[in-house]
C-alpha positions as CSV (number, residue, x, y, z in Angstrom):
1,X,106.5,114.1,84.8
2,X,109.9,113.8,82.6
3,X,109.1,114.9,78.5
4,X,111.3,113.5,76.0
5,X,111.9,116.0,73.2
6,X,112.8,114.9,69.4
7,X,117.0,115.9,69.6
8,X,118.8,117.4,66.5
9,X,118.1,115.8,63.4
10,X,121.5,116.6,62.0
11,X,123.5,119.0,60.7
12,X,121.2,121.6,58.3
13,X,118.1,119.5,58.8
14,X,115.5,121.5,61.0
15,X,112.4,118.8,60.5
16,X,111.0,115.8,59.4
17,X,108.1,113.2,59.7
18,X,107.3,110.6,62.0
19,X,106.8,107.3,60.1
20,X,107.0,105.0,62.8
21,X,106.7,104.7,66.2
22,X,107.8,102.0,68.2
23,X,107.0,102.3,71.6
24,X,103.3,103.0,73.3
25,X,101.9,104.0,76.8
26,X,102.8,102.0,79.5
27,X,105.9,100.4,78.2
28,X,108.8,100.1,80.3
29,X,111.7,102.1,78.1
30,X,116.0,101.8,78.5
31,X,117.8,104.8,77.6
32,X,119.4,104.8,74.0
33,X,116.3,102.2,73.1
34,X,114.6,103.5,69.6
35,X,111.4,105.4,70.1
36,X,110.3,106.3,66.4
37,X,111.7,106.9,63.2
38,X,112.1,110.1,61.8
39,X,112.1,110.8,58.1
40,X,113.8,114.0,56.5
41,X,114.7,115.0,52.7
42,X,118.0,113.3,53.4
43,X,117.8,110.4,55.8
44,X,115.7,108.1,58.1
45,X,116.8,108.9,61.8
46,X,116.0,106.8,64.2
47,X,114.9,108.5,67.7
48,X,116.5,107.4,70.9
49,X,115.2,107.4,74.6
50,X,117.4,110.5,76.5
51,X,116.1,109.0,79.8
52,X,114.4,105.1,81.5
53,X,111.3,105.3,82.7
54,X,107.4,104.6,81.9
55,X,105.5,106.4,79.0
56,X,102.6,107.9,80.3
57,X,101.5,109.8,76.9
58,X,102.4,109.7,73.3
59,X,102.5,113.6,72.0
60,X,103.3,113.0,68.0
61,X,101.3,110.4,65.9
62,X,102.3,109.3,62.4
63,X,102.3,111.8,60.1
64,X,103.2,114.7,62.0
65,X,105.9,117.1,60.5
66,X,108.2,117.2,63.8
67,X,112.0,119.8,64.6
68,X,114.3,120.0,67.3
69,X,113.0,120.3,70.4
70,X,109.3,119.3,69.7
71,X,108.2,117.0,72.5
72,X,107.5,113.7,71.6
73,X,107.1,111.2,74.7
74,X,106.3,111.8,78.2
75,X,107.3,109.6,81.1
76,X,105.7,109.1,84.6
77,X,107.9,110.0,87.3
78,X,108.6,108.5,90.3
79,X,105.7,109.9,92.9
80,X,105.6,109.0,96.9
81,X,102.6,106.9,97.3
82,X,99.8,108.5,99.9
83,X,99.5,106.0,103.4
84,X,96.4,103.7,103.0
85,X,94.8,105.6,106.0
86,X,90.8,106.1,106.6
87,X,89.5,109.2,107.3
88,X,86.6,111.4,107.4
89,X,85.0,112.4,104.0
90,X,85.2,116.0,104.9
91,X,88.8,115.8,105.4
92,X,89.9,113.8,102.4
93,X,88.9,116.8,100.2
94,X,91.8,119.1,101.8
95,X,94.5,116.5,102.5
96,X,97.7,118.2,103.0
97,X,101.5,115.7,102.4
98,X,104.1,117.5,104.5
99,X,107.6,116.8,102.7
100,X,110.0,114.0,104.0
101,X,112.7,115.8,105.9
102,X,115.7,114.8,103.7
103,X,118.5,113.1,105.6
104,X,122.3,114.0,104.1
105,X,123.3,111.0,101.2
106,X,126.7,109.3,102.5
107,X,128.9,108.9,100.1
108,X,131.9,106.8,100.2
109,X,134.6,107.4,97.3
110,X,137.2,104.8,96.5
111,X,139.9,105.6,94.2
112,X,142.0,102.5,92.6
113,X,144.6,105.3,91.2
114,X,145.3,103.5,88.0
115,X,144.4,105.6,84.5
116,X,143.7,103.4,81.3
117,X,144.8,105.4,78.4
118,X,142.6,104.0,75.1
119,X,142.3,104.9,71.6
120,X,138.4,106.1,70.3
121,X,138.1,105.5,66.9
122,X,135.5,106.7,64.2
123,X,132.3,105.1,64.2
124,X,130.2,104.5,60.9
125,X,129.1,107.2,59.2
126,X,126.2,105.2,57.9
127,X,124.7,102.4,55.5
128,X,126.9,103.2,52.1
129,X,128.8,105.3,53.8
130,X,132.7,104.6,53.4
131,X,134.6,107.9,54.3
132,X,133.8,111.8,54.8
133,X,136.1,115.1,55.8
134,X,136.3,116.2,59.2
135,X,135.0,120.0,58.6
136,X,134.3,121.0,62.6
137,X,136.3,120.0,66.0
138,X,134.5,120.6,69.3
139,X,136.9,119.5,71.8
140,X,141.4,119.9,72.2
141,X,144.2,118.5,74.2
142,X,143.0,118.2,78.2
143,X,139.3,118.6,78.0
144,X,137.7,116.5,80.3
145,X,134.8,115.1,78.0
146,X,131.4,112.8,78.7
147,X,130.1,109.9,77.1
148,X,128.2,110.8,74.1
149,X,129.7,114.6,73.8
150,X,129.9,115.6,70.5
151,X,133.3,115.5,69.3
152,X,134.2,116.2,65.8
153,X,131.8,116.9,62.9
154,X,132.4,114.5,59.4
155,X,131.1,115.3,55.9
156,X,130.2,113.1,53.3
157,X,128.7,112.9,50.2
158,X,125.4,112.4,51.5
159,X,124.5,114.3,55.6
160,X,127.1,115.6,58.2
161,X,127.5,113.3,60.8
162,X,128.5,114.3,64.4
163,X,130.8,111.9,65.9
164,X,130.0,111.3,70.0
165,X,132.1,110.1,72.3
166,X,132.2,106.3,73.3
167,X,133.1,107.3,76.8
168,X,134.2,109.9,79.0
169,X,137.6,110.7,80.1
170,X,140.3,113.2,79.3
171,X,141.1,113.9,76.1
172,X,145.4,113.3,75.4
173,X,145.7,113.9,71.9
174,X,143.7,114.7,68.8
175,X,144.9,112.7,65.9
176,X,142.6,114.1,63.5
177,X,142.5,117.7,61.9
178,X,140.1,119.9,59.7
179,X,139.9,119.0,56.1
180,X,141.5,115.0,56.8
181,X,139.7,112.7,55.2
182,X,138.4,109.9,57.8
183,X,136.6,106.2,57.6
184,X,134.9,104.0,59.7
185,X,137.5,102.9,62.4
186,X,139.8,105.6,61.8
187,X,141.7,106.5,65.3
188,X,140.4,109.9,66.2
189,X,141.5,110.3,69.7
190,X,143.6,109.1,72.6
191,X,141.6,109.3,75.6
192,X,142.6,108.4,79.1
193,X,140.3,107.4,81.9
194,X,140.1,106.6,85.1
195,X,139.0,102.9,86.9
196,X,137.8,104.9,90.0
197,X,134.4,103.7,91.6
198,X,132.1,105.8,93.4
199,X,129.6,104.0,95.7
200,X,126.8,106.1,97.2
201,X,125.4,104.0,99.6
202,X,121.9,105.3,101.1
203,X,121.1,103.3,104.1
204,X,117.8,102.1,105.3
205,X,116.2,104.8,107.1
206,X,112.9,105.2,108.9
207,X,111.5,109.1,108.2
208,X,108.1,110.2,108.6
209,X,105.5,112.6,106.4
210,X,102.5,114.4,108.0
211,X,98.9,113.8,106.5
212,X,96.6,115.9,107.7
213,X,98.9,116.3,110.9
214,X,99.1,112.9,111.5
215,X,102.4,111.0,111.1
216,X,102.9,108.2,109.3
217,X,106.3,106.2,108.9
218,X,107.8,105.6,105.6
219,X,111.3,103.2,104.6
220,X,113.7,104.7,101.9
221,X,115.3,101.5,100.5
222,X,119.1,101.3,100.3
223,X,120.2,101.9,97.1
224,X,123.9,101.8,96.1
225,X,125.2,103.2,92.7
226,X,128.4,102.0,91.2
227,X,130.4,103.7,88.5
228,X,133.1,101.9,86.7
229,X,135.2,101.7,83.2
230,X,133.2,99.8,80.6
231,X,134.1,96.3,80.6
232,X,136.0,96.3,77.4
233,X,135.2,93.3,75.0
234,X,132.6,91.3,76.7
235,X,129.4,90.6,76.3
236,X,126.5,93.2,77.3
237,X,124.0,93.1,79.9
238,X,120.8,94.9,79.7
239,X,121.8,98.4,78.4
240,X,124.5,98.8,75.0
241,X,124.9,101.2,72.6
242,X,124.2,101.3,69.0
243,X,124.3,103.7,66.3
244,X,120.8,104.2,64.7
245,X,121.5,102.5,61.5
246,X,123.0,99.6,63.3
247,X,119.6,99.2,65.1
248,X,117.4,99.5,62.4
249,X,119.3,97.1,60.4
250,X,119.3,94.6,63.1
251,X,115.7,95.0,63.7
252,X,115.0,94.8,59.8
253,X,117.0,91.4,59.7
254,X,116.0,89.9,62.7
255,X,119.3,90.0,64.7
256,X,119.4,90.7,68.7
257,X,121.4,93.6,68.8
258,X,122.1,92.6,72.9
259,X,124.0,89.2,71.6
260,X,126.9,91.2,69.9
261,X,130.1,91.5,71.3
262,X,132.8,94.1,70.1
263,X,136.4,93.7,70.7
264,X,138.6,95.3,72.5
265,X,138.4,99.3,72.7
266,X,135.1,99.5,71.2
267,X,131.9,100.5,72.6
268,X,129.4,101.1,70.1
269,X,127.6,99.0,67.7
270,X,127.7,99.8,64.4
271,X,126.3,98.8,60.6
272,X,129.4,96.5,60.1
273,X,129.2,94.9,63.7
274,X,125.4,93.9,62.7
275,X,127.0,92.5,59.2
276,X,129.8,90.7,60.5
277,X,127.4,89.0,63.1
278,X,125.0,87.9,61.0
279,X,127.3,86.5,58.7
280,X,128.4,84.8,61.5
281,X,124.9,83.2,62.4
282,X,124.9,82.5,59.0
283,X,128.0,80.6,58.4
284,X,127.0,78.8,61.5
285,X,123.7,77.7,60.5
286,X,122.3,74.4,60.6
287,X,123.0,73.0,56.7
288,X,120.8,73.8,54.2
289,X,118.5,76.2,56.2
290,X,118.7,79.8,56.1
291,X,120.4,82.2,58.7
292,X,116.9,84.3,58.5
293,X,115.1,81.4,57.8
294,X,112.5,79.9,60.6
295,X,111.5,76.0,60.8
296,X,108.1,75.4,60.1
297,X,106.1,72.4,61.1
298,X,104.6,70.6,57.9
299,X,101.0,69.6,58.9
300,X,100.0,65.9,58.7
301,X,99.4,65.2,54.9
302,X,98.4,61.4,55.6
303,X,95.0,63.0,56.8
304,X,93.9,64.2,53.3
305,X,95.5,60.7,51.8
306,X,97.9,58.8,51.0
307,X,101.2,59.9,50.9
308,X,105.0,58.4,50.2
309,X,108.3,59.7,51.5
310,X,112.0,59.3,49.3
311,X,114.8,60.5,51.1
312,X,116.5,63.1,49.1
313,X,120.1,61.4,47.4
314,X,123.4,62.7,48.4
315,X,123.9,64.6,45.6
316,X,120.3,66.4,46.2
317,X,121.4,67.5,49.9
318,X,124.2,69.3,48.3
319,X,122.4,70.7,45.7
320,X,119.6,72.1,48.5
321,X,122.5,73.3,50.8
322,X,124.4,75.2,48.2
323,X,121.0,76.8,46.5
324,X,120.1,78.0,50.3
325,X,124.0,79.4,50.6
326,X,123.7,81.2,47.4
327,X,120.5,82.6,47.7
328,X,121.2,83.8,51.2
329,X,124.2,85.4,50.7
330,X,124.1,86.5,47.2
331,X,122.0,89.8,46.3
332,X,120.4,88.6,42.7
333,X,120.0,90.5,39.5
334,X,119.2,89.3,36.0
335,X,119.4,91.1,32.8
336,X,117.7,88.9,29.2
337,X,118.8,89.5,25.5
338,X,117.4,87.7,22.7
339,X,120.1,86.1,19.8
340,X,119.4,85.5,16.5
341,X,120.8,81.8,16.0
342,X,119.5,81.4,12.8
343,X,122.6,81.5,11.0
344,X,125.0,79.9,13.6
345,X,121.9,77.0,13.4
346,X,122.9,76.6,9.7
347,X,126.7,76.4,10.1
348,X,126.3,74.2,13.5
349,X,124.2,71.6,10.8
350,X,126.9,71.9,8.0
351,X,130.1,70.9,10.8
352,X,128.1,68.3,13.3
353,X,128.7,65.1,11.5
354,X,132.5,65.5,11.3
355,X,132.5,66.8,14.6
356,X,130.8,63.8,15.5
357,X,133.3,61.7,13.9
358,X,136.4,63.0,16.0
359,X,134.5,61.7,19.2
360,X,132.6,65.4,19.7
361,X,129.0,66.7,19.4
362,X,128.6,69.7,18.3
363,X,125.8,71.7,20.6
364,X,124.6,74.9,21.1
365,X,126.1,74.3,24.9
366,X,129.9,73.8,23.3
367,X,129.4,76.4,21.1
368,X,128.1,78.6,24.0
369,X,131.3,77.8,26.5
370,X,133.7,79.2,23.3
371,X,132.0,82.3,23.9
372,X,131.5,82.8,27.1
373,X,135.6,82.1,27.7
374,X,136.2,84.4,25.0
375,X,133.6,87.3,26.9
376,X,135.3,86.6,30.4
377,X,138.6,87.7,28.9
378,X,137.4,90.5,27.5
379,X,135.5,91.4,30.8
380,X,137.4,89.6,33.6
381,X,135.4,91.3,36.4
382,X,132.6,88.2,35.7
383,X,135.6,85.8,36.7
384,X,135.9,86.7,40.2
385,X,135.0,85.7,43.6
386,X,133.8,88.1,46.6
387,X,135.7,87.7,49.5
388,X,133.0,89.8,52.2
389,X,135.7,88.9,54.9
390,X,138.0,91.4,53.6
391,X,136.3,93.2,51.3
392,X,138.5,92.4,48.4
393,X,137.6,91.0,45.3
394,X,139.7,87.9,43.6
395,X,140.5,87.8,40.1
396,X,141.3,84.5,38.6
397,X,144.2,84.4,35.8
398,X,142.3,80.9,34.5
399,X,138.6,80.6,33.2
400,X,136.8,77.1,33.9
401,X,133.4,76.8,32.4
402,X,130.8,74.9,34.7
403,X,128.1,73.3,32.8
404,X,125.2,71.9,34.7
405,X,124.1,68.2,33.7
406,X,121.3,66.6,34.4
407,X,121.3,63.2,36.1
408,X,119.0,60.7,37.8
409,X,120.9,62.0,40.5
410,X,120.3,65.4,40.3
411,X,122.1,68.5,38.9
412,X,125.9,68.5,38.8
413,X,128.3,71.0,37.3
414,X,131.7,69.5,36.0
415,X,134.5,72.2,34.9
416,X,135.7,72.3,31.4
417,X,139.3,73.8,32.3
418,X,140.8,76.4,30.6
419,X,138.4,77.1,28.2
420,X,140.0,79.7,26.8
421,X,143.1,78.1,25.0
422,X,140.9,75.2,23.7
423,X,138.7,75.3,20.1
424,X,135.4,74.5,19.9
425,X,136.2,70.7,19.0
426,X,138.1,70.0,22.0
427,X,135.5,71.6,24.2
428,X,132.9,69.5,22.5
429,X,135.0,66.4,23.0
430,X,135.3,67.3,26.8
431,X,131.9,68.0,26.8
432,X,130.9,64.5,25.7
433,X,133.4,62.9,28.2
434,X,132.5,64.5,31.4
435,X,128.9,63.9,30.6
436,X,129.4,60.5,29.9
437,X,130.5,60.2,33.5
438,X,127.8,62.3,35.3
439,X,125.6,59.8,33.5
440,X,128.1,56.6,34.6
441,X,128.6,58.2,38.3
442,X,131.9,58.2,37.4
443,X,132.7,61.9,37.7
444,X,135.6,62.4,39.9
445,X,135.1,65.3,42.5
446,X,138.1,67.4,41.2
447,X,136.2,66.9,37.9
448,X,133.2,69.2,39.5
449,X,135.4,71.9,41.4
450,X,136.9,75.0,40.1
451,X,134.5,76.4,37.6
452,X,134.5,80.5,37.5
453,X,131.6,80.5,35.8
454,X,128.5,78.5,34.7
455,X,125.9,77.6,32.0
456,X,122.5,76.3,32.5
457,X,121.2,75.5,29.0
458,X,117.5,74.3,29.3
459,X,116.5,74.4,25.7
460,X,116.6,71.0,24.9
461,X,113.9,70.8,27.8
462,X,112.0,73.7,25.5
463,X,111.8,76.4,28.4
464,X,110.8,80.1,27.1
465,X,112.8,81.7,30.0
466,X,115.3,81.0,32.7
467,X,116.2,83.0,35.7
468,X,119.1,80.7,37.4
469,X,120.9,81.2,40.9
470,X,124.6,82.2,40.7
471,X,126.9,79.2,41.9
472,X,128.5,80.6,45.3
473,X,131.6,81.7,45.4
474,X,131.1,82.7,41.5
475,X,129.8,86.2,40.6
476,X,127.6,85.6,37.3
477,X,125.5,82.8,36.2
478,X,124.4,81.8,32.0
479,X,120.8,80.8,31.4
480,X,119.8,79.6,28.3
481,X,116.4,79.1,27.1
482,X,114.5,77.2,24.1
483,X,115.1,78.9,20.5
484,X,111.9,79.4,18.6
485,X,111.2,80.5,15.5
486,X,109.6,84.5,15.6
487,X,108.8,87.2,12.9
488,X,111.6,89.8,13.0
489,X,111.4,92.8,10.8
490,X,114.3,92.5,8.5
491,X,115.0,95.3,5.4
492,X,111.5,96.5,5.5
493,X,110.0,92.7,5.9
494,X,109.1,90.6,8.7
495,X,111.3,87.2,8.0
496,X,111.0,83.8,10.4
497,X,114.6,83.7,12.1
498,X,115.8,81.3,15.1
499,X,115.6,83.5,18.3
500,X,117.7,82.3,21.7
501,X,116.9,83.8,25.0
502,X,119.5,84.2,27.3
503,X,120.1,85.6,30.9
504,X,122.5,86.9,32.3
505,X,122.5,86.2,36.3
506,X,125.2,88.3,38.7
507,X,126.0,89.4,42.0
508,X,124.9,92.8,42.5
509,X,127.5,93.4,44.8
510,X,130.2,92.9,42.1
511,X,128.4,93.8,38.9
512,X,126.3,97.0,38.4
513,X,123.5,96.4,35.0
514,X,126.0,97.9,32.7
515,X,128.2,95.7,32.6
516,X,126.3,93.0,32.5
517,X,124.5,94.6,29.7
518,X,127.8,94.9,27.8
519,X,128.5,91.2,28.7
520,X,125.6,89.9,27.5
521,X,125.8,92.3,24.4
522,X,129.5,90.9,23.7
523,X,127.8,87.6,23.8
524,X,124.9,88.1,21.8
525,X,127.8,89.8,18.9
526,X,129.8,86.8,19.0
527,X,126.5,83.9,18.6
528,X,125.2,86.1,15.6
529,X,128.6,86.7,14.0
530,X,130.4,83.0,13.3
531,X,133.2,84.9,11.7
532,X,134.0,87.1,15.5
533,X,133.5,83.8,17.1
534,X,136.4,82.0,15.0
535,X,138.9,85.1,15.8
């Protein structure tokens, strides 16, 4: 019988609770596969198997407060199964198994003489997690070391990590000292090893056990055992390593953790290698469906009815396949203020006719595009563009305002360029113009590329709230409801004033709730405030 016990939780963490448990009698387990889940005041860790083998008991349930060294799992071990042989009742009572005289193992050792010197680097140090201090270092210059030895301990704001080794071999340098500040991928050590096999080959042999003094012949299978270097940047079979968080997150989302390759010189999974894959699936995807997404069989609606079938316009199928981009790879968030228009109402009244006259129109929407360029110059961080390749964000020196129209062809967003160096009465004359050809279908496509930011004005539909989807690659989205008139309390009186939702929708990856907040704010100051608008 092997027993699994729960290994160190980290360092200064002596327990925790079991909140999951993945595994249950009789399954067949791998070493490194996850066992349970492990919850302490600082982190969820995830349990690996320490050996392969069957569970034949579970010794911790759900719930149970759990330290180093408690046993958790144990596995059936391998047993030599008694002959199939009849005999007297009185005898089976004391049947005694004489022990298989073992025969010596031959082992045949071939050595190739070639030593590959590699480079291990720093793995992640967890979800969040972008660099830490090396404060402990548990291993020097020619130390022969194993795979998984600890080697180096690494602080961060949050747990101390200890780093393992990816392999085993003999340690050349250490590039690293106490107090350096390390991140993920960080070169740690050089590390030679050696591409020597070992094969133990343990021939078929016939040996015999005594029952009860009577022998009976047994077969010990050949088994040959092969040891080599890791084959660098291909594909896994069966067994791989993983960090725990890279296996919880691939779990979580639905990614085979087997399917991902690393490149050269890496040999353990990690949080990013589980990103960067699904990304991949994701760009790869079948259009307009989902990387996480599953296809679903519709039932057969004719059976309750009749039914029709229109096949969704060009212009639709874009629509459906940029919505299903955004809203997979865009993490949401939306923040609502409420804008007194009442008096930008009366002064939008007064100027509309002569507006009208210089080939304009004079809308809330034109009005709103003024003040949105005016906001993204003041907070340029809502005119970027996430590049998640290289982590860097992209600020654009121009703002173009997209403003969704509605057509009998569905949504479409032309650009009104430079927004920022144009008044209110040329915007309102572009305005006019480029919906005049959305409603022609003679909108260019250059004419509909290049906005930095959008507006989705649904009050003339009379909406009381909008929550809309940022346009990928854009970071922040404008929805604008229907005004209404509602009591505010105004000087110690309640007075009827023109109230305008508006929401403000961004990437949460980009833009934290304050500044949005201030955005929106900045907005709201500049609609109720003509004379801040006109500056």
């Amino acid at each position: 019988m092997i027993e699994l016990k729960l290994p160190s939780l980290g360092e200064g963490i002596e327990k925790g609770t079991v909140i999951a448990i993945a595994v249950k009698v009789g399954d067949a387990i791998e070493t490194e596969q996850p066992l349970m889940e492990v919850e302490t005041d600082k982190v969820v860790v995830e349990v690996p198997a320490d050996a392969a083998g069957t569970i034949s008991n579970i010794l911790v349930n759900i719930g149970d407060e759990i330290g180093e060294g408690t046993p958790i799992i144990q596995l059936a071990g391998e047993a030599i199964e008694q002959a199939d042989i009849e005999m007297p009742e009185t005898e089976q009572e004391d049947v005694k198994i004489a022990p298989i005289e073992e025969e010596p193992v031959q082992e045949v050792v071939m050595e190739t003489g070639e030593q590959l010197e590699t480079q291990l680097k720093l793995p992640s140090l967890g979800e969040g997690i972008e660099n830490g201090t090396v404060i402990a270092i548990h291993i020097k210059e020619g130390d022969l070391i194993t795979e998984e030895q600890t080697l180096m301990e690494v602080e961060t704001d949050k747990v101390v990590v200890e780093v393992p080794a990816d392999i085993g071999g003999v340690v050349k340098n250490v590039l690293v000292k106490i107090g350096d500040e390390v991140a993920e991928g960080t070169p740690i050590i050089d590390i030679e090893i050696s591409t020597s096999k070992r094969v133990v080959d343990r021939s078929l042999k016939e040996k015999t056990i005594q029952i009860n003094d009577i022998e009976v012949s047994t077969e010990i299978k050949e088994e040959v055992v092969k040891e080599s270097v890791p084959n660098m940047g291909s594909k896994r079979r069966g067994k791989f390593r993983a960090t725990p968080l890279a296996r919880k997150m691939a779990r979580e989302i639905g990614i085979d953790i087997s399917l991902i390759t690393l490149p050269e010189g890496k040999f353990r999974i990690s949080v990013k290698d589980v990103k960067d894959y699904a990304k991949f699936l994701n760009e790869n995807r079948t259009p307009g469906v989902a990387s996480n997404s599953i296809k679903i069989e519709l039932p057969d609606f004719s059976k309750w009815g009749d039914i029709r079938k229109e096949k969704m316009t060009g212009i639709a199928q874009a629509t459906s396949k940029n919505m299903t981009t955004t809203w997979s790879q865009i993490p949401h968030a939306w923040l609502q203020e409420k804008v007194d228009i009442t008096s930008l109402e009366t002064k939008r009244q007064i100027h509309k006719h002569s507006i009208k006259e210089q080939g304009g129109a004079l809308t809330i929407t034109s009005i709103l595009v003024k003040a949105v360029a005016k906001a993204l110059e003041e907070f340029p961080l809502f005119n970027t563009s996430l590049d998640s390749h290289s982590n860097e964000i992209i600020f654009k020196d121009y703002i173009n305002i997209g403003v969704a129209v509605d057509s009998d062809r569905g949504l479409m967003v032309p650009a009104i360029r430079n927004a920022n160096e144009k008044g209110i009465l040329r915007i309102s004359q572009d305005l006019v113009a480029l919906s005049g050809k959305v409603k022609t279908k003679k909108i260019s496509p250059e004419e509909l590329q290049g906005a930095t930011f959008t507006i989705s004005n649904l009050g003339g539909i009379g909406t009381s709230a909008i929550f809309p989807l940022v346009n990928h690659p854009q970071v922040a989205i404008l929805g604008v409801a229907g005004s209404q008139k509602e009591a505010v309390w105004i000087h110690d009186t309640f007075e009827p004033r023109l109230i305008m939702p508006l929401t403000i929708g961004f990437d949460h990856r980009v833009i934290n709730g304050a500044d949005a907040a201030k955005f929106l704010k900045y907005i709201k100051s500049l609609l109720e405030d003509w004379f801040l608008l006109n500056l």
